[in-house]
C-alpha positions in Angstrom: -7.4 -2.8 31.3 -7.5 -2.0 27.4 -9.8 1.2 26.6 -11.6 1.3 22.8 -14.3 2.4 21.4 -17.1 0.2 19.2 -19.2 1.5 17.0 -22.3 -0.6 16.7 -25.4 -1.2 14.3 -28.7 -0.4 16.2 -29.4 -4.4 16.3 -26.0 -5.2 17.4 -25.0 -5.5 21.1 -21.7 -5.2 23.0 -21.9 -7.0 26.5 -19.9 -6.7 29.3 -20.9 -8.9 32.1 -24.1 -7.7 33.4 -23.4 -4.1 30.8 -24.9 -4.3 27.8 -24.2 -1.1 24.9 -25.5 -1.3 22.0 -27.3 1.5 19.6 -24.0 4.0 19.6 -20.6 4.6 20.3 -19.4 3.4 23.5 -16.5 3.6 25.2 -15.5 0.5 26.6 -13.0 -0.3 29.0 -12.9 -3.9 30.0 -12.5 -6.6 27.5 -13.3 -8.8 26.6 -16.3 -7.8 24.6 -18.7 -10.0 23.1 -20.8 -8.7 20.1 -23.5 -10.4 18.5 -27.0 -10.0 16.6 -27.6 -8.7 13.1 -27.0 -5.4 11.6 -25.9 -3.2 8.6 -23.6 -0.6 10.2 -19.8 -1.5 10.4 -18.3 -2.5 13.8 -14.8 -0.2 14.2 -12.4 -1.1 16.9 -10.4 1.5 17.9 -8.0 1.6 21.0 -7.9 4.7 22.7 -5.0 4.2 25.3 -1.5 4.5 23.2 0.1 1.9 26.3 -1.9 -0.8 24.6 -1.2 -2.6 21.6 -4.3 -5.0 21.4 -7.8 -5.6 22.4 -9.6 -9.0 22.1 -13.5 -9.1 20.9 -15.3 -12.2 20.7 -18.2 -12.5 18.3 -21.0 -15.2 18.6 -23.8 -15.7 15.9 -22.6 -12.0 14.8 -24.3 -11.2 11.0 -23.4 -7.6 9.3 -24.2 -6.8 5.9 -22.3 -3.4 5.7 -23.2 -0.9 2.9 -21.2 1.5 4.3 -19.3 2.9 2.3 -16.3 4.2 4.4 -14.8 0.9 5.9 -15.5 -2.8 5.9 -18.0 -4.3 8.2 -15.4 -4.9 10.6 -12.2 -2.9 11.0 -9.4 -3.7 13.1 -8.6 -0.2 13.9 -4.8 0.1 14.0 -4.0 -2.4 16.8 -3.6 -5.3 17.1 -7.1 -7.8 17.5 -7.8 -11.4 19.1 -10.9 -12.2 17.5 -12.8 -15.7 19.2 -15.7 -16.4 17.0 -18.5 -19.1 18.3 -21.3 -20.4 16.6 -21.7 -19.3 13.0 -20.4 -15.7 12.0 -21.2 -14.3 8.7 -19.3 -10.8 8.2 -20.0 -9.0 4.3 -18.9 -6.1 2.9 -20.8 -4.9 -0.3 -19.9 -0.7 -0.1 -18.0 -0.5 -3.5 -17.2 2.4 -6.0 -15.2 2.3 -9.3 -12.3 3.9 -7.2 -13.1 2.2 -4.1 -14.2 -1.0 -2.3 -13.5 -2.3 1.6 -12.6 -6.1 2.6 -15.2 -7.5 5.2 -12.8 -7.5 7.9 -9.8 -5.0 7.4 -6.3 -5.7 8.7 -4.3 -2.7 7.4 -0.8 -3.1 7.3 1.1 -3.8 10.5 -1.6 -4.4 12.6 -2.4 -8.3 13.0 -5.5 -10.1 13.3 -5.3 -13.9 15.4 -8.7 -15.4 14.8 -9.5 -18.7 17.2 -12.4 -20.7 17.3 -14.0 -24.0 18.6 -14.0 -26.6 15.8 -17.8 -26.2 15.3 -17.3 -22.5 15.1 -18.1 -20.7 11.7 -16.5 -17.4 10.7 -17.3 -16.0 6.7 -16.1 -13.5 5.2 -17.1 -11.8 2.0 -15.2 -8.6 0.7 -16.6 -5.8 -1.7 -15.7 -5.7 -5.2 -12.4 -6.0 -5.8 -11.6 -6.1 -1.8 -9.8 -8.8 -0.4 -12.8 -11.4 2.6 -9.9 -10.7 5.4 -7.0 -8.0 4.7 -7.2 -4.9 2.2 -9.3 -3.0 0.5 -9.2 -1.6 -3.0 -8.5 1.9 -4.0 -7.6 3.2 -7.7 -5.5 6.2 -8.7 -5.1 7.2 -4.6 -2.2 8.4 -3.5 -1.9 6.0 -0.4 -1.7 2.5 -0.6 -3.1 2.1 3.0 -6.6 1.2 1.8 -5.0 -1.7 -0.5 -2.0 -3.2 2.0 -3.1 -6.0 4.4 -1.6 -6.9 7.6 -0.8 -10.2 8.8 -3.4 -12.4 9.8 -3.2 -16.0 11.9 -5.8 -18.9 12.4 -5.8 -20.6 15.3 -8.5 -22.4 15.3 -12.5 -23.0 13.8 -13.2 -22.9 10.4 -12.6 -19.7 8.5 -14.3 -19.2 5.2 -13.4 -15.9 3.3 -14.0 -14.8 -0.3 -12.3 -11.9 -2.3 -13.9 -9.2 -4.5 -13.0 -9.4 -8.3 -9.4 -9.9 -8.3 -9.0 -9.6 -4.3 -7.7 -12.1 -1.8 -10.0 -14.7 0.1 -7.1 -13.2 2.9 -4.8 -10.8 1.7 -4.8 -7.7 -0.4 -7.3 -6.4 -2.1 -6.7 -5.6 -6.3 -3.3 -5.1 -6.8 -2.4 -4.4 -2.9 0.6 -6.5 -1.2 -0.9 -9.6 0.9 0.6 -9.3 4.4 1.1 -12.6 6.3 -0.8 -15.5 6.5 -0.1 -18.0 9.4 -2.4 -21.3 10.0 -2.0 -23.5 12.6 
């Protein structure tokens, strides 16, 4: 049993069998989860038990619109994620700063993303300006380069659609940040 936590937009739900959370942060403890609706608040995966290294989420007709501010609209937290998408996913970040800007789905560096899908499934991504759709952010004059740095991300199946800031990656890094790796099959 993998235990995370979800943050989740007020018109967002996580469902878990007959369990349904939605409105706050949630610890949840089976996977995997299914998220879905429409919302403006990013959706943060987090594992909370060190003995796992991954966590799968599934998303079906899932649309966020983050203005956040502190992360994309969805961030892989710092473990591993199987992402299944079904039906027709839209995912957009639009939080940016001149010194700032987040990807729509954030894979920081060494952390991997597999995406999988049915062939009528839809997943598009949009990052911020200068963000990368899928991978890294943008950061200017930081010290770190964690915010820039993708991870490694791999399609196995659907169709994946994902668009770059100014300068950033469709997948990859954001502005100037180092692309990770990119595996299709």
């Amino acid at each position: 049993m993998n235990a995370f936590l979800i943050l989740l937009a007020s018109s967002v739900s996580a469902v878990l069998g007959a369990q349904t959370a939605d409105d706050s942060l949630r610890n949840v403890a089976l996977n995997p989860v299914v998220i879905t609706g429409t919302g403006t608040t990013p959706v943060r995966c987090a594992l909370t038990d060190d003995a796992y290294t991954s966590c799968n989420v599934s998303i079906r007709n899932l649309s966020i619109r983050s203005s956040d501010g502190t992360c994309g609209a969805f961030d892989c937290g710092s473990k591993d994620v199987n992402l299944a998408f079904a039906g027709t996913n839209i995912i957009q970040s639009t939080a940016a700063t001149e010194k700032k800007s987040y990807p729509a789905i954030r894979v920081k560096s060494g952390v991997t993303l597999a995406l999988s899908g049915a062939d009528d499934a839809l997943l598009e991504c949009r990052g911020g300006k200068y963000a990368a759709g899928i991978g890294g952010g943008y950061s200017k004059g930081l010290l770190s380069t964690s915010d820039t740095d993708a991870g490694s991300v791999r399609i196995l199946g659907g169709t994946v659609r994902a668009q770059g800031g100014y300068n950033g990656a469709g997948i990859g890094g954001g502005r100037g940040g180092p692309l990770g790796r990119i595996d299709v099959y």
